[in-house]
N, C-alpha and C positions, 0 to 999 in steps of 0.2 A: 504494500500500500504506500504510495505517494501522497502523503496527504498534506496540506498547508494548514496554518493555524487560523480557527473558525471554519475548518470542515467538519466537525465532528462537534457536536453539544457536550458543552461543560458541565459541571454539576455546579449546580446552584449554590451552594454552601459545599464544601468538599468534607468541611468537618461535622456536617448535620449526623445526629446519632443513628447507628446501625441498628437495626430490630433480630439481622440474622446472622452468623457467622460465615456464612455460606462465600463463597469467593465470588468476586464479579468475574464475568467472560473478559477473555481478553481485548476487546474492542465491542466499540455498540456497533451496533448494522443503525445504518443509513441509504434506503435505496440508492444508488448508482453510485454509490463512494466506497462502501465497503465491502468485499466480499456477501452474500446472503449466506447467512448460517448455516443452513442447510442444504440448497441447493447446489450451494458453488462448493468444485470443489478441495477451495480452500477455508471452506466455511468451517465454525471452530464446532456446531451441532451436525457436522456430518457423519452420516452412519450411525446417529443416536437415537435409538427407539425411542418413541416417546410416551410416556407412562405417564395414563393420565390418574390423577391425584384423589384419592377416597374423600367423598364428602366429610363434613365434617359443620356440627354445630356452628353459628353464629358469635355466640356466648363465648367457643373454646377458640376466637380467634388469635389467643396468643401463643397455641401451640400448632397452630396453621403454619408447618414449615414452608409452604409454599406461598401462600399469601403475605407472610413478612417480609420474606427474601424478594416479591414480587412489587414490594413495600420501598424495598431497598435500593429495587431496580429502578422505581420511577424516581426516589428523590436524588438519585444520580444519573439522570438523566441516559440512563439506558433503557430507553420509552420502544423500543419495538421489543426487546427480550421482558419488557414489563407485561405489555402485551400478552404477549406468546407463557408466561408464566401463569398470569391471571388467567386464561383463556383456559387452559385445562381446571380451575378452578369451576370456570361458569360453565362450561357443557357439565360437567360431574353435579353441580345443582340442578340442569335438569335447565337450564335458562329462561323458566318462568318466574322462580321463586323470590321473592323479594332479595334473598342473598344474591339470587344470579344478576338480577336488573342491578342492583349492588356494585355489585363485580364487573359487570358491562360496562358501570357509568365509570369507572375507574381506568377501564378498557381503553372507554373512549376518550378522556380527557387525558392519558398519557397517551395515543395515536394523536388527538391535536396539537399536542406540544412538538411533538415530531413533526407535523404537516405543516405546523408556525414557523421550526425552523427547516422545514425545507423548501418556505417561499413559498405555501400555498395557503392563503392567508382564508380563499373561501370556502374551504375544505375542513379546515383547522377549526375556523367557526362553528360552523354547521357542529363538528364532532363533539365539542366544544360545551355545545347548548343541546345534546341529546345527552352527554354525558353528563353531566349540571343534574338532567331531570330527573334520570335517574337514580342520581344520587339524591335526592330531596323526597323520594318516595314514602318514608315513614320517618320515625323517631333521630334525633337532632343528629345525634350518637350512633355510630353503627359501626362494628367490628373495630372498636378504638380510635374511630376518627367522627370527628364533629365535623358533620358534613357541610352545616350552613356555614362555619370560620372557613372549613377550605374553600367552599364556592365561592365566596366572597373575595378568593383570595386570585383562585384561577380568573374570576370575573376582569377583577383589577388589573390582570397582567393581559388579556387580551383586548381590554380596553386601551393600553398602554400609561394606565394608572402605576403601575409598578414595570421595575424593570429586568424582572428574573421569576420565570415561572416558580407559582406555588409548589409548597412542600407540603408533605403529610407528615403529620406529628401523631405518632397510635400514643393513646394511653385510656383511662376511664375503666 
């Protein structure tokens, strides 16, 4: 990879707290700059089966090893492996249930933060304001994150009210 500085998204804060020990990938995918994970084959997920993740209560989301590490991938800005982590979360819910619409809205507010910075600002929105909604579907609080603080936060930044995509802070 040839890459220049400002091809690849930064993490927001580099020293924001980790939720998992789990290692990050060696590089984030960004269509047409990175290798794809999988398909290319120098991708760092090639030839990895992939095993999708046993449900698992709401309530037990601090032993959700893949949801916190999935936690870890978006506030460092590795928003398509956030994706692809979450994403075996919400098919295993069943993608009706309040956790999966959940999980989706998470989905889709780290694919917008990728689509913001790769210059597609109507795309980004749009995902942007389906992911929002779903996130606002029930109780303030959901699997350790106060979802009205974060909306309000991702709001601010594609407003360009702020100048570094929201963070997720789990706790409660």
């Amino acid at each position: 990879m040839n890459l220049r500085p400002g091809d690849l998204p930064e993490p927001p804060d580099p020293r924001w707290p980790r939720y998992s020990e789990r290692a990050f990938p060696p590089y984030r995918f960004v269509p047409g700059r990175t290798p794809h994970p999988q398909r290319d084959p120098e991708g760092h997920l090639r030839g990895r089966e992939e095993v999708r993740p046993a449900p698992m209560p709401a309530e037990r989301w601090r032993e959700n090893s893949v949801y916190v590490y999935g936690i870890d991938l978006y506030n460092y800005a590795y928003w398509w492996e956030c994706h692809e982590a979450l994403e075996g979360l919400w098919l295993s819910e069943g993608r009706v249930s309040r956790q999966a619409q959940f999980l989706q809205g998470l989905i889709q507010v780290s694919a917008a933060n990728l689509r913001r910075f790769m210059g597609s600002p109507r795309a980004a929105r749009r995902l942007m304001q389906d992911g929002l909604a779903r996130l606002s579907l029930g109780e303030r609080t959901y699997m350790g994150l106060d979802a009205a603080a974060f909306s309000a936060e991702v709001r601010a930044y594609f407003e360009g009210e702020r100048p570094l995509p929201a963070l997720i802070r789990l706790g409660g």
